[in-house]
C-alpha positions as CSV (number, residue, x, y, z in Angstrom):
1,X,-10.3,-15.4,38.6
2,X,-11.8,-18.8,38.2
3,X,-10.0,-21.8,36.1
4,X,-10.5,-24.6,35.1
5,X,-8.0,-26.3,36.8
6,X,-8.7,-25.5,40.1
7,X,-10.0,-27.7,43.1
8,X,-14.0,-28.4,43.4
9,X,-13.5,-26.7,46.8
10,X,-11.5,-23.9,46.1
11,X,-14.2,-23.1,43.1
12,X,-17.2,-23.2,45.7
13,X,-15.0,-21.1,48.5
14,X,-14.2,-18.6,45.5
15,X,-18.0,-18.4,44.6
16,X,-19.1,-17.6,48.4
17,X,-16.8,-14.5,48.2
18,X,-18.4,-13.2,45.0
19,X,-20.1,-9.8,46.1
20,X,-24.0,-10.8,45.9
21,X,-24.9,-8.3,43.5
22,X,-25.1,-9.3,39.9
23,X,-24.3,-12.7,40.8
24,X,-22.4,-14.7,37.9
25,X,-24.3,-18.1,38.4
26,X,-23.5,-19.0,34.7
27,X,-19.6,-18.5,34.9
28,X,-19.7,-20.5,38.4
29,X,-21.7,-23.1,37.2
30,X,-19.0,-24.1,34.2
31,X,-16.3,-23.3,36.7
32,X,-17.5,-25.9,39.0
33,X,-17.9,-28.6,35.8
34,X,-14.9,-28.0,34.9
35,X,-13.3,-28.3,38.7
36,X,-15.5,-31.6,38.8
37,X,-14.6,-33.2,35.7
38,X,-18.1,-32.6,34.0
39,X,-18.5,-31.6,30.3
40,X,-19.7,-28.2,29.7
41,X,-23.4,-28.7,27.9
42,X,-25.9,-26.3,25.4
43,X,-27.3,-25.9,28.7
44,X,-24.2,-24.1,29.6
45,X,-23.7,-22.1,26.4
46,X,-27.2,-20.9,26.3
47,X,-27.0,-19.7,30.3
48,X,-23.7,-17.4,29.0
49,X,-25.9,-16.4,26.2
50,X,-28.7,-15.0,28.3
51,X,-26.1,-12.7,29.8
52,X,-24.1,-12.1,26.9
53,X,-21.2,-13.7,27.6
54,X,-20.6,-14.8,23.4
55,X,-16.9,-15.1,24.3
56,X,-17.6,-17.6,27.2
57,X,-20.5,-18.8,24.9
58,X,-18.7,-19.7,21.8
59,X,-15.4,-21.0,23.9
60,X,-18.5,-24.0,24.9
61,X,-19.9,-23.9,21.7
62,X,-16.2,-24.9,19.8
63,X,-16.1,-27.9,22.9
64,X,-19.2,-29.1,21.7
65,X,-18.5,-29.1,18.1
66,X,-15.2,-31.0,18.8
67,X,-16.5,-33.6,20.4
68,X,-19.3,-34.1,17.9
69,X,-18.6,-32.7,14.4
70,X,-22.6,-33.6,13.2
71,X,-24.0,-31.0,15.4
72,X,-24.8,-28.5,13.0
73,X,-26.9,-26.5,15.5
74,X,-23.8,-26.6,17.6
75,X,-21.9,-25.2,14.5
76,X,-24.8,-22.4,14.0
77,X,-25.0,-21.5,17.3
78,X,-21.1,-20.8,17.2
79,X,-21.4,-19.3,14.6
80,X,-23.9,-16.6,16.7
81,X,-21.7,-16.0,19.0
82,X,-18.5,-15.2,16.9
83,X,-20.9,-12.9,14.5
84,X,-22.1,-10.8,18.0
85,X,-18.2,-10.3,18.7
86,X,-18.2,-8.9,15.1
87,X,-15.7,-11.9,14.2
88,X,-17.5,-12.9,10.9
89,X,-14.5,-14.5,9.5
90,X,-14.8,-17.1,11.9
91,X,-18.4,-17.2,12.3
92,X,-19.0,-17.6,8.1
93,X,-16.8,-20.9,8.8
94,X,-18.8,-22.0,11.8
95,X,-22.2,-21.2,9.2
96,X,-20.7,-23.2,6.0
97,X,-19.8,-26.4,8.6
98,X,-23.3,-26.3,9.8
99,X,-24.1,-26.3,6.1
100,X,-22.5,-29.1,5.8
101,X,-24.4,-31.2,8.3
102,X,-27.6,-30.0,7.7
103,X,-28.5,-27.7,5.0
104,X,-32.3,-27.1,5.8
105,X,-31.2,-25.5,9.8
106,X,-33.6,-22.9,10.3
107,X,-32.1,-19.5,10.2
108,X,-28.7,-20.5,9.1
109,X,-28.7,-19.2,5.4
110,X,-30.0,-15.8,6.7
111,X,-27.3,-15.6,9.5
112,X,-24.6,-16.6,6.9
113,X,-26.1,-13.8,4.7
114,X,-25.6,-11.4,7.6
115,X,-22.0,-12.3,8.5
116,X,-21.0,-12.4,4.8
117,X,-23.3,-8.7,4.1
118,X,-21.6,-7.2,7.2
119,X,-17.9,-7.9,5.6
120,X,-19.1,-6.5,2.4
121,X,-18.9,-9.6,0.6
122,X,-22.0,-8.7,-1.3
123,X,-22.2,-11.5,-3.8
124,X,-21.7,-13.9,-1.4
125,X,-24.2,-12.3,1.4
126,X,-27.3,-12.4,-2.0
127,X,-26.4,-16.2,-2.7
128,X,-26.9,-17.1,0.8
129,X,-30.1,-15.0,1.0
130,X,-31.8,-16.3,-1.8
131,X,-31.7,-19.5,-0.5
132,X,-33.1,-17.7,2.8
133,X,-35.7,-16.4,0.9
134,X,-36.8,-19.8,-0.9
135,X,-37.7,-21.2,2.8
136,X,-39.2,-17.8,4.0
137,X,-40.3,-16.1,1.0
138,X,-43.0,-13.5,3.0
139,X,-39.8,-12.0,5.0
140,X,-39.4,-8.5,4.5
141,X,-36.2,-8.6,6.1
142,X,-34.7,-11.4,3.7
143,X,-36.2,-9.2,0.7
144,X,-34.7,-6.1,2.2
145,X,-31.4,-7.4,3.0
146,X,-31.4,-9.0,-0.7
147,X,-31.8,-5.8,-2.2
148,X,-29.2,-4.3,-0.7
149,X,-26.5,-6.7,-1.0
150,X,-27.5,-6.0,-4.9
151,X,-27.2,-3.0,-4.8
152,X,-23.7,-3.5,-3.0
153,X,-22.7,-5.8,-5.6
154,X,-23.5,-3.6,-8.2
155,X,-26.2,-5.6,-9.4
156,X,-28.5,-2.6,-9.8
157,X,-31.5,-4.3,-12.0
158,X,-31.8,-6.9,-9.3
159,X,-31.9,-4.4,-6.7
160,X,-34.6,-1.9,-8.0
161,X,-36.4,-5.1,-8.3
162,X,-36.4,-6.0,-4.6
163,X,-35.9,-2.8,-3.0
164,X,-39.1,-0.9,-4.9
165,X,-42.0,-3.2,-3.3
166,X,-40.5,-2.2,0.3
167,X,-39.6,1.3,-0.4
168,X,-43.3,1.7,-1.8
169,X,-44.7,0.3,1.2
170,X,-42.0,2.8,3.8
171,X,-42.5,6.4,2.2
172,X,-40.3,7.6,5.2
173,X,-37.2,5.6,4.7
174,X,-35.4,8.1,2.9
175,X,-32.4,5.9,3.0
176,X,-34.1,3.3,1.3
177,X,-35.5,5.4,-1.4
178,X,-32.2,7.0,-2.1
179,X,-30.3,3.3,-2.5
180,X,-33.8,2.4,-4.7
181,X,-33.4,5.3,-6.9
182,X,-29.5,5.1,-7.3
183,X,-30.4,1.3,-8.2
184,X,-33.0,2.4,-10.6
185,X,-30.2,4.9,-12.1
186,X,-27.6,2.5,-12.8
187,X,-30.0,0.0,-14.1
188,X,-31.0,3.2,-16.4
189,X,-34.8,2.6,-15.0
190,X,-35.1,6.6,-15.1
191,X,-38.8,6.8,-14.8
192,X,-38.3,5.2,-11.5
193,X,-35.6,7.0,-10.2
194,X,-37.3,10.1,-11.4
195,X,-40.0,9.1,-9.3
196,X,-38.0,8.5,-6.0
197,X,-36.1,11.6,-6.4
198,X,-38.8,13.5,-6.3
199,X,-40.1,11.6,-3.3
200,X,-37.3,12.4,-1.6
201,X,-37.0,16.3,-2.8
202,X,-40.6,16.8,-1.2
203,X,-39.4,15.2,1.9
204,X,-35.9,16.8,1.8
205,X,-36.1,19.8,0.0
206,X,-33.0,21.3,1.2
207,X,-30.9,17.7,0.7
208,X,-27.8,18.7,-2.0
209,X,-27.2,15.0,-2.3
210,X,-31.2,14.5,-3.8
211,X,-30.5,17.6,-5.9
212,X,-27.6,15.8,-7.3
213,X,-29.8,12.2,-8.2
214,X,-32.3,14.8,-9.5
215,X,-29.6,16.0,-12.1
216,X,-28.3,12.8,-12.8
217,X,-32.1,11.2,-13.8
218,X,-32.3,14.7,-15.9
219,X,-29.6,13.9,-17.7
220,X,-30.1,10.9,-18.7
221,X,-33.5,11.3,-19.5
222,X,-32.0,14.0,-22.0
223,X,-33.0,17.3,-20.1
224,X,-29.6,18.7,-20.0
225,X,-30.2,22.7,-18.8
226,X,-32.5,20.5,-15.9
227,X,-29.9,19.0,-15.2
228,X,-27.5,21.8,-14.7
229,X,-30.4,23.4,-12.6
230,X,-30.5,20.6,-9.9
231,X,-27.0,20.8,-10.0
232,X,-27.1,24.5,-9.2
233,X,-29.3,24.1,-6.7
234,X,-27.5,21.7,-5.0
235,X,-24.3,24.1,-5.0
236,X,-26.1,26.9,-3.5
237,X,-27.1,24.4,-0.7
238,X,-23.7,22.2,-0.1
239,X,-21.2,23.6,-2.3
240,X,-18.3,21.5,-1.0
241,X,-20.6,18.1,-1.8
242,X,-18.0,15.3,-3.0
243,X,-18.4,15.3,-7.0
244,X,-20.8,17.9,-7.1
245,X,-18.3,20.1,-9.3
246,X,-17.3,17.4,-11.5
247,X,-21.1,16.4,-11.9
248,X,-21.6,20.0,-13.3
249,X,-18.4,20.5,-14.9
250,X,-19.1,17.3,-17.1
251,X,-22.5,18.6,-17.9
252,X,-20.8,21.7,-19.4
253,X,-18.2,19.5,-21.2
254,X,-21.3,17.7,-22.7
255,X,-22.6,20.9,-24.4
256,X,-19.3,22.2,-25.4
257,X,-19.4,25.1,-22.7
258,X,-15.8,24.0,-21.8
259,X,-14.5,27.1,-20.0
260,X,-17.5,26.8,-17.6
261,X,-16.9,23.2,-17.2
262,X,-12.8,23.7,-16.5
263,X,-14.2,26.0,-13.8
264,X,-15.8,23.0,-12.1
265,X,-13.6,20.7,-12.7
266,X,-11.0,23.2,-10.6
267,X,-13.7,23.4,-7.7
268,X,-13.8,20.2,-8.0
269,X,-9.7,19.3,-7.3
270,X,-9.6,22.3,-5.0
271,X,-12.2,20.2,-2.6
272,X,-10.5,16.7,-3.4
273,X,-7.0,17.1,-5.3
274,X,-6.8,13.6,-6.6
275,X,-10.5,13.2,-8.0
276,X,-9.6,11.5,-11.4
277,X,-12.2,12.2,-13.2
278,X,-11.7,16.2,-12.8
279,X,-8.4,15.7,-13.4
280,X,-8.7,13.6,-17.0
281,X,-11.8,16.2,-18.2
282,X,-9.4,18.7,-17.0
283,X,-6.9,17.0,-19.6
284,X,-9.2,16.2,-22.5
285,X,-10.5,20.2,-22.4
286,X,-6.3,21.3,-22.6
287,X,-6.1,18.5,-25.5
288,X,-9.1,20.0,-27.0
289,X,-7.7,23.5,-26.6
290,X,-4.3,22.1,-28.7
291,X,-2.5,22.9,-25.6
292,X,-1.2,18.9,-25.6
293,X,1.6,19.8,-23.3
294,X,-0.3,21.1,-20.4
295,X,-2.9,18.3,-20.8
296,X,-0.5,15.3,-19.9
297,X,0.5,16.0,-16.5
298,X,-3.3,16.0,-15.3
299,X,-4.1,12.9,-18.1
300,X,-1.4,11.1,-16.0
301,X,-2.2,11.9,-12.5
302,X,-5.7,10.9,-13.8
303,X,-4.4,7.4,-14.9
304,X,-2.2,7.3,-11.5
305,X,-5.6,7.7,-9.5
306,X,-7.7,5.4,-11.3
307,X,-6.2,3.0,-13.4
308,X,-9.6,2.0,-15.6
309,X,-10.2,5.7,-16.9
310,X,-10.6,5.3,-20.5
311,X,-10.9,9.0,-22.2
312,X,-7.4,9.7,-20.0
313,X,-5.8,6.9,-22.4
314,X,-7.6,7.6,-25.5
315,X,-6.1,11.8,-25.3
316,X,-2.5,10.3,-24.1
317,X,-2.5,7.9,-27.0
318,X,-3.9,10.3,-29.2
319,X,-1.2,13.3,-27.9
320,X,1.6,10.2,-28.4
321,X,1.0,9.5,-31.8
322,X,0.8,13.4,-32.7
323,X,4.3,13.5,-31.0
324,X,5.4,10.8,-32.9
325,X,5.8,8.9,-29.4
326,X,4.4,5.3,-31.3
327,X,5.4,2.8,-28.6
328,X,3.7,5.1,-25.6
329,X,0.7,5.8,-28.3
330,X,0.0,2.4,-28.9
331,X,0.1,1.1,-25.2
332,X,-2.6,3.7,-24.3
333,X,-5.0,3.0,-27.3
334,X,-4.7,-0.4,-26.9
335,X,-5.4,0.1,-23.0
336,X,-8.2,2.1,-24.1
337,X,-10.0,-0.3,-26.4
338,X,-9.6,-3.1,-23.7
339,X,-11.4,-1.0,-21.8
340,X,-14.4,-0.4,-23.9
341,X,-13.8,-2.0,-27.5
342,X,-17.1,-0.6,-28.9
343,X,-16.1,3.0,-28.7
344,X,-15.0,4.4,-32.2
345,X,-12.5,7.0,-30.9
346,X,-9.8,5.0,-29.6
347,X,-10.2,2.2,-33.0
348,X,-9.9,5.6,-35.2
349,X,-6.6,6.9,-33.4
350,X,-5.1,3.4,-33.6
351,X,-5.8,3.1,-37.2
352,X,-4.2,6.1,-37.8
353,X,-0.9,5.0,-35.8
354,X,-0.8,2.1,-38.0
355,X,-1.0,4.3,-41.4
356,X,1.8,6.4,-40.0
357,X,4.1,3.1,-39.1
358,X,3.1,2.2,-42.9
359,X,0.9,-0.9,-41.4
360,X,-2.0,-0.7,-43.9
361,X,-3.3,-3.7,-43.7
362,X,-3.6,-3.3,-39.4
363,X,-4.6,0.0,-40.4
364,X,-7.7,-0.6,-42.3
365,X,-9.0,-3.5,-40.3
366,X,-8.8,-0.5,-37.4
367,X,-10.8,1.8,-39.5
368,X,-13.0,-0.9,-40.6
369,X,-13.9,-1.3,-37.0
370,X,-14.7,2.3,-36.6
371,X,-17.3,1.9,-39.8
372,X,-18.5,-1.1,-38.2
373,X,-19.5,0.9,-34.5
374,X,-22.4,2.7,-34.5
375,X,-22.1,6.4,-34.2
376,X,-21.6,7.0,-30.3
377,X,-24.2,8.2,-28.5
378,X,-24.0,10.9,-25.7
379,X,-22.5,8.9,-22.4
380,X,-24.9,9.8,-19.1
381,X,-23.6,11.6,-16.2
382,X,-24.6,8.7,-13.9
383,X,-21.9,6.4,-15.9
384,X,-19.5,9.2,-15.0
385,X,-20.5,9.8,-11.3
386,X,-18.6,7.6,-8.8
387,X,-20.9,5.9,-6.8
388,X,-21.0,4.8,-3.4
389,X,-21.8,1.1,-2.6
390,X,-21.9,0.9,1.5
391,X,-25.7,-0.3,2.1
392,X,-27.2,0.9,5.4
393,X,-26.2,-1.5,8.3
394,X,-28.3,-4.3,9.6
395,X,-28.4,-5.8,13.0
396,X,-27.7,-9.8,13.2
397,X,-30.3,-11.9,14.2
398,X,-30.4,-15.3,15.1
C-alpha cells in the first residue's frame, strides 16, 4: 500500500510493480506528491473524482479547505464527495461553509437541498430549494424535488401546487400522481385528487392502494356507500393492505353500522396488533355499547401506541368521570382538549366533571364553550388514515 510517508523512490519502485491493467495513475500521482513534499491540488481531487475515488477525493478536498478556508468551491466540492459516500451529515456542513463564503456558488443550494432531502429533513431540504429555484426557476428537477420535500413535510397545499404542473405533463409517473393526489387529499383539494385517482385506476386498475385514495376522496366528498365500494374493491384485491380494515371499519363507524365496523377494526389488529386507531374505535364502539369495562384495555393500548389520539382520551375521561375516577377523568379531558380545543365533546364531559365536584362556576364557563363551538361536522377518513411521508428517492447531482 502506498503512504505518504514513504521515500520518492520507494513510491516510483512501488508504482513499476503495479499490474498494468487498470492502472491507478491518480492514486500514484498523490502518492508521489506527498513522497516529494508537494501539496495535493483540485487537480488531484478532480483526477480521484473521474474514477470515483470520493473517499480519496474528499481526504484532498478537507486539505484544501484547511489551508484556505475562502474556498467555497473547495467547501462544495467536499461537500460532493461526502454526499456520494451517502455521509450527508458531513457533507450539509461542507454545503452551509461554502454558504458562507459565497452564497451565489452555482449548484450549491440544490446539492444542500439534496443532502438535507436524502436525510428526511424535509423543511430544511424546501428552504434550500427555494432558493435553488429563484436562480433556476425553468428546472423541473428543483420544482419536482420542491414538491416532494412538501409533501414530506406535510406541507400538502404547497405540494399539490408544485407537484400538479409536472404530474400533468408525466401521465405515466404513477408515483408522482399518487404523492400529487395524497397532496391534494390532505390539502382537502378533492376535485384534484378525484381526478388523479382516477388517472391512476385506469392505469392500475387492479392497484388496492388507488382503490383505497379512491375511497378516501369519496368520503370526503360526501359519497359515503362509494366510499365503502372502493374500499371493497380494494379488499377483494389486497385484503391484507396496511389500514385497509380500519379505513372500512371507520366508514361503518361513521354511519352507525358498528358491528360491521368492529369486524374491521378486528381484521385490522389481526394483520397489525398495535394499529391504534383500530384499537381506540374498537374502544369507543365497547363505550358506546355501555360495556365501559371492556373498552379501557384497548382505549389504553390505544394511547400506549400513539400518544396524540384524541377520541381514546375523550371515552377514558368520559368512562372516569362515570366511575367517579375525577383525578384520571380530568387528565384525559384536559389531554383531550389540548389536543383539539374546538371539539365540543371533550368541553361537554369536562363541564360535567366540574358540576359533579360542585365547581359551577368552572362548570358553566365549560358548557359555555360547548354553546360557543359550532355543531361538529362529520370528520373525513383521510384525517383518520395514517399516511406515509417517504417521497420517492432522488439521485445527487452536482
Amino acid at each position: 500500500m502506498l503512504s505518504a510517508g514513504m521515500p520518492a523512490s520507494a513510491c516510483t519502485a512501488k508504482v513499476r510493480r503495479m499490474r498494468p491493467l487498470l492502472p491507478q495513475f491518480a492514486a500514484v500521482l498523490l502518492c508521489c506528491s506527498f513522497a516529494l513534499g508537494q501539496v495535493p491540488s483540485a487537480g488531484d481531487a478532480l483526477a480521484l473524482e473521474q474514477q470515483q475515488k470520493w473517499s480519496e477525493a474528499a481526504q484532498v478536498w478537507k486539505q484544501i479547505t484547511q489551508r484556505n478556508p475562502n474556498d467555497a468551491a473547495a467547501f462544495a466540492s467536499l461537500g460532493f464527495d461526502l454526499a456520494r459516500q451517502q455521509k450527508y451529515v458531513e457533507a450539509v456542513s461542507a454545503y452551509r461553509k461554502a454558504l458562507q463564503v459565497n452564497p451565489k456558488l452555482s449548484g450549491l443550494q440544490l446539492n444542500l437541498g439534496l443532502a438535507e432531502f436524502k436525510q428526511g429533513h424535509f423543511s430544511a431540504a424546501a428552504t434550500a430549494l427555494r432558493s435553488a429555484l429563484k436562480a433556476d426557476p425553468s428546472s423541473i428537477q428543483i420544482r419536482t424535488l420542491l414538491g416532494m420535500s412538501y409533501y414530506g413535510a406535510k406541507k400538502f397545499d404547497l405540494a399539490s401546487e408544485y407537484l400538479e404542473p409536472i404530474a400533468s405533463a408525466d401521465p405515466q409517473n404513477a408515483e408522482l400522481h399518487q404523492m400529487l393526489a395524497q397532496s391534494c387529499l390532505w390539502a382537502k383539494k378533492l376535485t384534484c385528487a378525484e381526478e388523479q385517482v382516477r388517472l391512476l385506476l385506469q392505469q392500475h386498475p387492479d392497484s388496492a392502494p388507488t382503490h383505497i385514495l379512491m375511497g378516501e376522496a369519496y368520503d370526503g366528498l360526501g359519497k359515503t356507500a362509494e366510499a365503502i365500494a372502493e374500499f371493497q374493491a380494494a379488499d377483494k384485491i389486497s385484503p391484507k393492505e396496511p389500514n385497509l380494515h380500519f379505513g372500512l371499519g371507520y366508514l361503518y363507524w361513521k354511519s352507525q353500522q358498528y358491528d360491521q365496523a368492529r369486524g374491521e377494526f378486528e381484521r385490522e389488529l389481526a394483520n397489525d396488533p398495535n394499529h391504534a386507531q383500530a384499537l381506540a374505535y374498537l374502544g369507543d364502539i365497547e363505550w358506546k355499547n355501555n360495556r365501559s369495562e371492556a373498552a379501557i384495555p384497548f382505549l389504553q393500548r390505544a394511547i400506549h401506541a400513539k400518544k396524540d389520539l384524541r377520541i381514546a382520551y375523550v371515552d377514558l375521561g368520559a368512562i372516569y368521570l362515570q366511575q367517579k375516577q375525577y383525578k384520571e377523568a380530568k387528565a384525559a379531558l384536559a389531554r383531550a382538549v389540548a389536543l383539539d380545543p374546538n371539539q365540543a365533546d371533550a368541553h361537554y364531559q369536562l363541564g360535567r366533571l366540574y358540576q359533579a365536584q360542585g365547581n359551577s362556576a368552572a362548570a358553566a364557563a365549560e358548557l359555555n364553550k360547548v354553546r360557543e363551538l359550532h355543531a361538529k361536522a362529520d370528520e373525513a377518513l383521510t384525517g383518520k388514515m395514517p399516511i406515509t411521508t417517504t417521497a420517492p428517492n432522488s439521485t445527487v447531482s452536482k
